[in-house]
Every structure is written in C-alpha cells, then in structure tokens.
DRENDRENDO-104755 format. One record per residue (C-alpha): x, z, y. Coordinates in steps of 0.2 Angstrom, whole numbers, plus 5000, padded with zeros to 4 digits. Last residue first. Layout:
N
XZY
...
END
This chain:
325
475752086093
476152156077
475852006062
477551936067
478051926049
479452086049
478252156064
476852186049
478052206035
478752376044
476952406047
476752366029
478152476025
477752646035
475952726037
475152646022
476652596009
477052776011
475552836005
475452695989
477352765988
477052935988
475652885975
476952825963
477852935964
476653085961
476052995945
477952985938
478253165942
476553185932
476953065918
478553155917
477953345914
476253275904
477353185890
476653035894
476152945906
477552825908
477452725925
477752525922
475652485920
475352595932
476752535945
475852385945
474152435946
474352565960
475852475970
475452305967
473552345972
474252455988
475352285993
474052145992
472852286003
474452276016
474152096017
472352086017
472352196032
473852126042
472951976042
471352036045
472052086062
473051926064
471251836064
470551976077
472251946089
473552086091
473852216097
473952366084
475052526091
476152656082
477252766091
478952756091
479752626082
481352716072
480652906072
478752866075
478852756059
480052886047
478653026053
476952916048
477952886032
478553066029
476453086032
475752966021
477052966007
477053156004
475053186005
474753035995
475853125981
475253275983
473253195983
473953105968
474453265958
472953365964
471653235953
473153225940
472853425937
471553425923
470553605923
468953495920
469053375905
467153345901
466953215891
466353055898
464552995900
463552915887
462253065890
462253125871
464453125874
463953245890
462553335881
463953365867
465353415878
464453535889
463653615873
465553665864
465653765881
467653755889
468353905886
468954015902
470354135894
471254125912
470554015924
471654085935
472853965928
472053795935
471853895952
473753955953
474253765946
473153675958
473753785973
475653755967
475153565966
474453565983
475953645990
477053515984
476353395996
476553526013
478253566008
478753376006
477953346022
478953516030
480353426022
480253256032
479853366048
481653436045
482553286041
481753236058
482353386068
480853506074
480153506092
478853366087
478253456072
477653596084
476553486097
475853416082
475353596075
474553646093
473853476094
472853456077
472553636076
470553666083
470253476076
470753516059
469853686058
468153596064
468553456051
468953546038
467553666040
466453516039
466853476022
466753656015
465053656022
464353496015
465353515999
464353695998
462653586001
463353445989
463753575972
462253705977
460853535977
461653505959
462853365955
463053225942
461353185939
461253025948
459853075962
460853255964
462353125968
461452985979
460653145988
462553205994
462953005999
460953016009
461453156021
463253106023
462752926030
461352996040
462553106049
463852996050
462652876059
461852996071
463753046075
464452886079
462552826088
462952966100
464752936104
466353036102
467452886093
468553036085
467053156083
466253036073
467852986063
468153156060
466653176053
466553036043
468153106033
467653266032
465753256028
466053106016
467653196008
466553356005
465053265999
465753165987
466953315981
465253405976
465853595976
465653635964
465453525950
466953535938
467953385934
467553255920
466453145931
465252995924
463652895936
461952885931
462253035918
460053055914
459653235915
458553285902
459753355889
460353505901
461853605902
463153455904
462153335913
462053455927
463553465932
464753635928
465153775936
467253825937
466953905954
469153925956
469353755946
468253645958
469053735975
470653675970
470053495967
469153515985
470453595994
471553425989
470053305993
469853386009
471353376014
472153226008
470653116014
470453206031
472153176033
471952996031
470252986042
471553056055
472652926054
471652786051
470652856068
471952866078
472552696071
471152596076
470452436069
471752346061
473152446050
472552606050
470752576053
470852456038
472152586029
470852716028
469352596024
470152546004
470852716001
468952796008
468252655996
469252735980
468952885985
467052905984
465852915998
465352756002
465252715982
463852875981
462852745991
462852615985
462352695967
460952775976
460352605983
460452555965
459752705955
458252695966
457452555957
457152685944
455852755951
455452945956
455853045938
457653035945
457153135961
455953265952
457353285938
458953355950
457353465958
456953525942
458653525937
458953645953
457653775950
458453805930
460153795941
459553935952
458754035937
460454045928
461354095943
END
C-alpha cells in the first residue's frame, strides 16, 4: 500500500506542479460535484424541470453519499495532504479518503440522470462531467487516483442496482398501508446511522496518526476528524423527510406533476430555495449542538425537515399560491 501511495503523490504532484491557473477550473469543478450543489439542483428538477429525475437524483444523493460515509470508516486511508508535506491542501476535508465521495455522488447522481433522459449527448456529458470532478480532486490534493477510481465504481454500482430494483421495490411500497410506508422511511433513515455506528466502531483501537494532523495544520487545511458521524446523521435525516414526504404527497395529491409556465417555474424554484435556507441556517442557529446525544437528534430534525420541505411542503406551498398549474 505504501508503494501505491508513494506512486500516487507523484501523480497527485505531477498535476499540481502543471500551472497554477488550473486551480480555478479545477475548483469549478469539484463544486459540480459536491453536496451542497447537488442540494441546490435536486430540488430545481424537483420542483421545475422534471420530477422523475428530482426524485431519482435525490435518492442518488442519499444513497450514495450515505454508502459512501460508511464506506470512508470501513477503508480508514487517509488524503494525501495528510502523509506528505508536498502536496499543496487546494480544497479541506476531515473525513477519510476512500473512497472519493465527489466522485461517488457525481457518478451516481449524473448517472442516473443520464439514464433517466436516455440520450447520447446525456450520457457523453455525464461522462465528461464525472471524468474531470474526480481529476479536480487528485488535482487539489485531497484524494489519490484509488480514492476517485473506487468512488467511480462504487458510484456506478448504485446506479445499476437502483435502476435493477426501482420498480420491483415501488411496486411493493404501493401494496403496504401508508402508516406502514411511513415507517419503512423511518427504518430506511435510521438504518444509516446503525451502519455508521457498526463502521465507526469497528474502527476498533485505530489511533489517529499525530503526522496526519500536523501536515494537515502545515497545509492550512482543517484537522482531520475522520470517524465523525454528522456526515451519516444528515444523509438519515434527508433520507426520513424526502421519502415520508414524497409518500404523504402521493397519499393526499397523488402523483406529482409541474405544469406550469417558465416564469411560474422559476417561481416555484426561488420559493422553495427561500424555504431550504430558513430551514438549514435558521434552524442551525436555533438547534443545540451540544452534548453530542442532542445535537444529533437535533441535526437529524432538522434535515428531515430540509427533506420534507423538498418533496412535501413547498409543493403544498406551490398549489397554496397558485404556482401548480
């Protein structure tokens, strides 16, 4: 392992030794595939574009990025920042490398979307786009080439499995009650966090290595805090609200449908993004983070109701202010 990552700086080193205009475009690119945007494009197609998509891009997003904070804590390598002093930090992580939850997320999430639109320029465009967000993080010295190509892999298993079950497991969630259906979302949330805490806790004895601290402090970049839970907390608590949402819609509206004009469209957009900013900043500020037991209940509230505000209560806001049809 030791010669693989001695290889991999040198490649990690060879690409930031290139220019330094590049750390721009490279920048651009890891934010296309980072969860912050995903949360800001997910309820665009949602809401205004296609809701299909939205939803499938959405449970791309809680999918992946919950296998992936799991996956970090079972591999428990490090970026390469942390092991060697010549690798300039461009961008800052706490959590464990592998695999690269950029690449993942942008491999899942614009997969599905590719082989949800099912068109040649979809896919030649995803493709291009997940190529260059998994260089953008060897580029910025926060993942080695195993971390993006194993979040490459990871990501597309996702998708493959996803679409494989999607009907047979839709088809099965109809027959069941709708108090049932709210608690198999409930199940399906709090299984993440069980999954955290099994992989956090096999960990064992693991120490965190004094030198992965200091190069990180050296580098400017944050210290490492890898076997943190709140990354698998808020993909729980996303989990919950998106899906007992999307439930609770279908059960009083039946299905969900946008048609309305372009300028309604961005509307219903700007509204509902109004509404996640109250919800994530507000509550944040109201939340109490501490001791750890609280803030996390705290924290998986307030991202059942970021999840539930998605797929339930801005649509309900939407036909409330004539913004549906």
């Amino acid at each position: 392992m030791e010669a693989l990552i001695d290889f991999e700086i040198l490649v990690t080193l060879f690409w930031q030794n290139l220019d330094g205009w590049l750390e721009y475009p490279m920048q651009a690119f890891t934010f296309l595939g980072s969860e912050l945007f995903f949360l800001l494009v997910m309820p665009a197609l949602y809401w205004s574009i296609d809701p299909v998509i939205g939803f499938r891009a959405g449970m791309m997003l809680i999918l992946s990025g919950g296998l992936n904070s799991i996956l970090k804590m079972l591999f428990l390598t490090p970026r390469p920042y942390w092991v060697d002093s010549g690798v300039r930090a461009y961008s800052s992580e706490t959590s464990f490398g592998m695999p690269s939850g950029h690449s993942q997320n942008s491999a899942a999430i614009w997969g599905i979307i590719a082989a949800t639109i099912r068109k040649k320029w979809a896919y030649i465009f995803a493709v291009l786009l997940i190529f260059f967000i998994g260089l953008s993080r060897i580029y910025l010295g926060v993942h080695f080439l195993h971390d993006v190509l194993t979040g490459w892999l990871a990501g597309a298993l996702v998708v493959l499995l996803y679409i494989k079950l999607e009907a047979p497991v839709s088809s099965w969630l109809k027959k069941r009650a709708f108090g049932t259906q709210l608690l198999i979302s409930f199940i399906f949330a709090i299984t993440f966090i069980l999954l955290g805490f099994l992989a956090q806790q096999s960990a064992g004895r693991w120490v965190l290595p004094t030198a992965w601290s200091t190069l990180a402090e050296a580098a400017g970049a944050e210290a490492p805090d890898p076997l943190n839970l709140d990354g698998v907390i808020t993909i729980a608590g996303v989990a919950f609200g998106f899906t007992a949402g999307f439930t609770s819609w279908r059960k009083k509206f039946g299905v969900y449908e946008i048609k309305c004009s372009l300028v309604k469209k961005m509307a219903r957009y700007a509204f509902g993004l109004i509404g996640i900013v109250v919800l994530y900043f507000g509550l944040k500020l109201v939340f109490p983070e501490e001791p750890l037991l609280i803030g996390g209940i705290f924290r998986f509230i307030r991202y059942t109701l970021i999840g539930m505000w998605v797929t339930f209560f801005a649509p309900w806001f939407f036909r409330l202010f004539h913004l549906e049809r």
